[in-house]
N, C-alpha and C positions, 0 to 999 in steps of 0.2 A: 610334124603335125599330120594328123591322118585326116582324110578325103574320104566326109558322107555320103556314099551313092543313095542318091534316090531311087525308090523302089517304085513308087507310081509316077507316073507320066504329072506334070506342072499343070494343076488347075485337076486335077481327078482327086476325088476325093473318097479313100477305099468305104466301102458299104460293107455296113456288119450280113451275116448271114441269113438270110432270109427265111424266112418261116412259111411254112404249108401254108396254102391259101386256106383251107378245110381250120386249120389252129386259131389261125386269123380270125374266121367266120364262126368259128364255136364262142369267141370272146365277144363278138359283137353280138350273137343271139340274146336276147332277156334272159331265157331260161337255163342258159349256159354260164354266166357272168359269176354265179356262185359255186362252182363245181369242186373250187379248191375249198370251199367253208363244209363241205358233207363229211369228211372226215369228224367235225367238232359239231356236226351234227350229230349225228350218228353214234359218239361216242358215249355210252354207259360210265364205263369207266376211264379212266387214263390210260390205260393198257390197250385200250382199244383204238386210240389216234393214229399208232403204225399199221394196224393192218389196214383202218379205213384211208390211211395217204397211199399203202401200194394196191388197195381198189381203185381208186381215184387213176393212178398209172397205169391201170390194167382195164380199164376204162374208154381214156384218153383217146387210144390209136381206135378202136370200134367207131366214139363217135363223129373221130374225125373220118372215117371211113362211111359214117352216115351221110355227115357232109359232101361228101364228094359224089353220092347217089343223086346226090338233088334231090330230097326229098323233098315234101311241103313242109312247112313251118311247122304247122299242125300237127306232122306226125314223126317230126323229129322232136316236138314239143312231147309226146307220147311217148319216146324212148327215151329220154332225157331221165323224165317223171318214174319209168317204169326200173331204169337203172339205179335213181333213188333209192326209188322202192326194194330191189334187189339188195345192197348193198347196204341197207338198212338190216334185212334177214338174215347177209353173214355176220355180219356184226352180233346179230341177237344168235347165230347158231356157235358162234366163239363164245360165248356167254356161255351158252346151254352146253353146251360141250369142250371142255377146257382141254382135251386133247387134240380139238382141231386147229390149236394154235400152232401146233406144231408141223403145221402140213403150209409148203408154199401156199401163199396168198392165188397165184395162179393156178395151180392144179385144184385149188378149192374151187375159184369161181366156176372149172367147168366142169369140177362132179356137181357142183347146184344148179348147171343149167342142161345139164347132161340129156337131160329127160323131158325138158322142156319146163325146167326152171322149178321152184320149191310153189306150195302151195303162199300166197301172197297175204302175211299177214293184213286184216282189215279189210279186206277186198269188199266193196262192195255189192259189186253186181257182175253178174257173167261175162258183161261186156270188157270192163277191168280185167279180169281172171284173164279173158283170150287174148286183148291188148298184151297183158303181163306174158303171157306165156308166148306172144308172137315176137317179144323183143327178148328172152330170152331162148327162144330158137335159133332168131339174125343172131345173138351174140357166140354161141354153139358154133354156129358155121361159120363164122368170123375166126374165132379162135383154133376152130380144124383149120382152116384155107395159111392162117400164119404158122401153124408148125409145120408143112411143106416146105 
């Protein structure tokens, strides 16, 4: 008869892994709550569901990285909004261009914000436009500071 050693101490009870406080806090935001449905937003065609799930993970580490700036609600509510919006235009530039399907999902998103981001379809007002183009600069310099 063989003899279970216990691996944790009697009365401990092991705890699964813990998640980023920032992963945590992006769930609990309102305007965060739908991030995994933009994909089947977004999507035109059926073809378009993969690339918009690996925006969606190419995404993720940025906004948890807003989180953790402490910004105001307000204007993490503004990059949230503006990432939509972004990720909304590769989607329509895979469309428009059937050969940028062929280019990782990452190296796309930061030839489109290379420059301070594509021209924002629908944009209303100048204020939008600078908004758009300030959260695709933070995202520029997010994405240079992770490949060091």
């Amino acid at each position: 008869m063989s003899v279970h050693r216990r691996t944790t101490k009697p009365g401990t009870v092991p705890q699964p892994a813990t998640r980023s406080q920032a992963a945590l806090a992006l769930e609990r935001l309102p305007f965060g709550k739908d991030i995994d449905d933009w994909p089947r937003q977004w999507m035109g065609f059926p073809k378009d569901l993969s690339p918009g799930e690996h925006l969606v993970q190419c995404f993720r580490p940025f906004l948890h990285h807003l989180i953790d700036c402490q910004l105001s609600r307000k204007t993490l509510r503004k990059h949230v909004n503006n990432l939509w919006v972004l990720g909304g235009d590769i989607i329509r530039k895979l469309n428009d261009t059937p050969s940028l399907r062929k280019v990782p999902i990452d190296d796309l998103v930061f030839e489109v914000v290379e420059d301070g981001g594509p021209l924002p379809y629908g944009c209303d007002s100048e204020e939008e436009g600078r908004s758009f183009e300030s959260t695709c600069r933070k995202l520029r310099r997010f994405l240079e500071s992770q490949q060091r």
